[in-house]
C-alpha positions in Angstrom: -261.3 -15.3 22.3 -260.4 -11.5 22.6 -260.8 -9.3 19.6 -257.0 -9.3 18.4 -256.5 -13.0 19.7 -254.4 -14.9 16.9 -254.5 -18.4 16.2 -251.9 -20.9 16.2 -250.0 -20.4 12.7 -252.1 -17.0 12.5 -249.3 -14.2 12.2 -246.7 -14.3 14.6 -244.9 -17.0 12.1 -243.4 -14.4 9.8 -242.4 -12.2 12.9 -240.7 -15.2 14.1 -238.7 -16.0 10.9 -237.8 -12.5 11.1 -236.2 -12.5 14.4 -234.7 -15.9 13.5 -233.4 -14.7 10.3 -231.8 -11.4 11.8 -230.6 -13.1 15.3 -228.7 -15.7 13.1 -227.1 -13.4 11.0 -226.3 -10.8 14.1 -225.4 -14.3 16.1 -224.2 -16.9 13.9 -223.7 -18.9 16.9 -226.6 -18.9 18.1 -225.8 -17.3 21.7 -225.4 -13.8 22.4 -222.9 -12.8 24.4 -223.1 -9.2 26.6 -220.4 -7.9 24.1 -222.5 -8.9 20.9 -225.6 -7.6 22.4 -224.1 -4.0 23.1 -222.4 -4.1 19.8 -226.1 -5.0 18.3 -227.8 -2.1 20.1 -225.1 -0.1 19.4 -224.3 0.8 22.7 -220.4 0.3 23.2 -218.1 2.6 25.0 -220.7 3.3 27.5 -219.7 5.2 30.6 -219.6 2.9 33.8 -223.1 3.5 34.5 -224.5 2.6 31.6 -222.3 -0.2 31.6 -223.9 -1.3 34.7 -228.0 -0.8 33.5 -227.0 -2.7 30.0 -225.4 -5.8 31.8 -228.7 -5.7 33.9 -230.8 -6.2 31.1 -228.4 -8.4 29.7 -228.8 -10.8 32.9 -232.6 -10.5 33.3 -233.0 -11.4 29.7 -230.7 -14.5 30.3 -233.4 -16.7 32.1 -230.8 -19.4 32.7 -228.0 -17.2 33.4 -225.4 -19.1 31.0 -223.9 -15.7 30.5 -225.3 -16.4 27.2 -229.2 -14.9 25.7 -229.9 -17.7 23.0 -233.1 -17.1 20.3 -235.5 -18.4 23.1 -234.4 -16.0 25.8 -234.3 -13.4 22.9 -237.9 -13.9 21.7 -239.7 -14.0 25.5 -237.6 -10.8 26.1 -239.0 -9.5 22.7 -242.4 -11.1 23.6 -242.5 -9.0 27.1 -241.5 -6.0 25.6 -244.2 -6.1 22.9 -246.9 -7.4 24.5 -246.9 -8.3 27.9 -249.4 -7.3 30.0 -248.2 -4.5 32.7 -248.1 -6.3 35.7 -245.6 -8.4 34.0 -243.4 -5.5 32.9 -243.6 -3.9 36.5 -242.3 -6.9 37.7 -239.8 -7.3 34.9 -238.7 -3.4 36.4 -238.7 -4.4 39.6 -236.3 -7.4 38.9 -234.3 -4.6 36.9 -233.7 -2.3 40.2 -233.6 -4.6 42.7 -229.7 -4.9 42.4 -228.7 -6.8 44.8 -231.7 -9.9 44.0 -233.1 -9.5 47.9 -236.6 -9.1 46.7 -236.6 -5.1 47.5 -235.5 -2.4 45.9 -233.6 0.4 48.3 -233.1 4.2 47.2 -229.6 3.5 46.2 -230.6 1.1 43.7 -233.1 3.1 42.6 -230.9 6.1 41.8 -228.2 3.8 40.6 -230.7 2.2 38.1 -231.7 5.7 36.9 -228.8 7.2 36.8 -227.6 4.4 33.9 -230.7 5.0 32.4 -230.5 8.6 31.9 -226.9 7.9 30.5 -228.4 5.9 27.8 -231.4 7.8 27.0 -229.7 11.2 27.8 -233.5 13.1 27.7 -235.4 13.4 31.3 -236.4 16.2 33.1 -236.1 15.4 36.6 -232.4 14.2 38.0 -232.3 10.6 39.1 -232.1 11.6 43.0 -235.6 13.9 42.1 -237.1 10.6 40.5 -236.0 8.6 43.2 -237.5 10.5 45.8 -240.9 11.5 44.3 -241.1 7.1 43.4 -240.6 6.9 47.4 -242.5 9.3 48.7 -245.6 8.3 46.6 -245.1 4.7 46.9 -243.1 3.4 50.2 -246.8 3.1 52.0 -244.9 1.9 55.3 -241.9 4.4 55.2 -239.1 1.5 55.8 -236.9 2.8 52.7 -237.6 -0.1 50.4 -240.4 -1.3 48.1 -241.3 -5.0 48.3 -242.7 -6.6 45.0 -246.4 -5.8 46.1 -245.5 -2.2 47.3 -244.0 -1.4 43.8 -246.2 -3.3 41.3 -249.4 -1.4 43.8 -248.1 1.9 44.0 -247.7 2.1 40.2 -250.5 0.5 39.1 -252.7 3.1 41.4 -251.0 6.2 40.2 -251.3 7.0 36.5 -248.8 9.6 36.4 -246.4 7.5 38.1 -247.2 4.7 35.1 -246.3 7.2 32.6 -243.2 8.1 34.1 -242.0 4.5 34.6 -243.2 3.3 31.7 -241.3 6.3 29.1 -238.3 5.9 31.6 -237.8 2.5 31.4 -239.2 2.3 27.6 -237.3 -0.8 25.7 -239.1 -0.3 22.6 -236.0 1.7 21.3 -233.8 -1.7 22.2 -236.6 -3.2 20.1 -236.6 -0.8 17.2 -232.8 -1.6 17.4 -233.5 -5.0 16.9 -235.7 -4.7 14.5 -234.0 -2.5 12.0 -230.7 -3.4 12.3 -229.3 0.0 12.8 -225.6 -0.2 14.0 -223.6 3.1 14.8 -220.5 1.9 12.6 -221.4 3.9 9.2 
């Protein structure tokens, strides 16, 4: 065992009651809908884009795509954001851009994907067709215009600056503090 493994029954119990306890009362139904879930991250009357980037996240997180995310989906989306490893959150990205589900991810997804996430997090300082580029240009090792899986998940993993980038950019530990606290933006 690691240094920080936990047993069975070891800590993440109370967590769990936690979440439990606040996605009941934020879900009394038990199934999130895309509507609830802005409303719980406080994120409606977004502008088209980030309409776009939310219902994205929305789908990904619904792993049986029931148009629903019930407490499972909800904690393994919690679960990846906390602690999965980073190959796991590169491919949860990668599954985030690639738009269109053909297993690459083209420079207009990539902008598009950006784009929504710069109108949700408002703070960068490079413009989404600057991002998308320099992400190309270091990464797209055969020049065809798209990154496959491998290409992506390589190219990032070999380029800490790159990681950095990716990983503030695409940062759902806000969601998660969301989550976490409660905070809602009707006071």
């Amino acid at each position: 065992m690691g240094a920080k493994e936990s047993l069975p029954g070891d800590g993440p119990v109370p967590e769990m009651h936690h979440y439990y306890s606040k996605f009941m009362r934020e879900c009394p139904s038990g199934q999130l809908s895309l509507h609830e879930f802005k409303h719980l991250l406080g994120l409606q009357g977004l502008d088209p884009q980030g309409d776009i980037y939310i219902k994205r996240v929305f789908d990904i997180f619904d792993l049986n795509q029931d148009g629903f995310i019930d407490f499972l989906e909800f904690i393994a989306a919690i679960n990846l954001v906390i602690r999965g490893k980073i190959d796991q959150k590169l491919k949860w990205y990668f599954k985030l851009y690639d738009a269109d589900g053909n297993g690459c991810i083209d420079k207009k997804e990539l902008l598009s994907i950006f784009t929504a996430i710069q109108a949700i997090n408002g703070h960068t300082n490079m413009s989404a067709e600057e991002f998308t580029n320099m992400i190309f240009q270091k990464i797209d090792v055969n020049n065809d215009g798209e990154l496959t899986l491998e290409e992506f998940i390589s190219g990032v993993e070999r380029d800490e600056d790159l990681m950095e980038l990716i990983t503030k950019s695409f940062d759902l530990s806000n969601v998660l503090k969301v989550i976490q606290t409660g905070r809602r933006n009707s006071i």
